[in-house]
C-alpha positions in Angstrom: -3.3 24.0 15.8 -3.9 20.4 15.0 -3.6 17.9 17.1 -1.8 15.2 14.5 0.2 11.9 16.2 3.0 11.2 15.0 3.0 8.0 13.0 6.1 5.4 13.4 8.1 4.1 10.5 7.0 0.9 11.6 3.6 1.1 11.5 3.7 2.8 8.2 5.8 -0.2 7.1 3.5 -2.9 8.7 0.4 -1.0 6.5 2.7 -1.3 3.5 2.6 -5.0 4.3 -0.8 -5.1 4.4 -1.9 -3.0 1.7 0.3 -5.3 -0.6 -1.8 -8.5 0.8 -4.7 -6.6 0.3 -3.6 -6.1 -3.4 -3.2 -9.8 -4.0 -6.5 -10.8 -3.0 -7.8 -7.9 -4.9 -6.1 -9.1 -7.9 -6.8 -12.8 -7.6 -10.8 -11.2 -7.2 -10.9 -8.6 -10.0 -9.4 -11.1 -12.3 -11.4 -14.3 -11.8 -14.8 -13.2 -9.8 -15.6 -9.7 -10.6 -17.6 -8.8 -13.9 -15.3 -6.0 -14.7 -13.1 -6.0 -18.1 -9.7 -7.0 -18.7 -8.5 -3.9 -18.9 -10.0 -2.3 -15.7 -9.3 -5.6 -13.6 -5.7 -5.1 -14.3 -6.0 -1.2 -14.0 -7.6 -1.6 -10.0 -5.2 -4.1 -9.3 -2.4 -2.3 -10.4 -3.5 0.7 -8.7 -3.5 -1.1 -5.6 0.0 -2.6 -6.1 1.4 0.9 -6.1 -0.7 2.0 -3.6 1.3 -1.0 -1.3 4.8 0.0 -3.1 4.3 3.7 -2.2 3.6 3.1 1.5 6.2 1.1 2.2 8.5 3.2 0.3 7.6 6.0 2.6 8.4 3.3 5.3 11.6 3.0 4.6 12.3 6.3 4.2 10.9 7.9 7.5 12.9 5.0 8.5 16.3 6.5 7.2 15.1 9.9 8.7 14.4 8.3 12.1 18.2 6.6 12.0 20.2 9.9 11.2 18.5 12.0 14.3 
């Protein structure tokens, strides 16, 4: 067996947080600094966005879970 910790909603929610600051700086980068295409800047930034969406989402729900126990 696996020795996995269990990870609190808030933590989970505080790397949501993060990830979507993380997303805005890599958007203001990839848009103005970085050599990359239109396109592709707003794909990685974008990709990033939900990547900070999704985590919070799970956030909030391991969140609900942890209220009905």
């Amino acid at each position: 067996m696996s020795k996995c910790t269990k990870v609190g909603p808030n933590r989970v929610m505080t790397l949501g947080f993060l990830a979507l600051a993380i997303a805005g700086v890599g958007q203001w980068y990839l848009q103005r600094h970085s050599g990359l295409g239109e396109d592709l800047a707003d794909f990685g930034s974008g990709l990033l966005q939900g990547i900070a969406i999704a985590t919070m989402l799970l956030g909030i729900w391991l969140r609900g879970r942890d209220m009905r126990k």
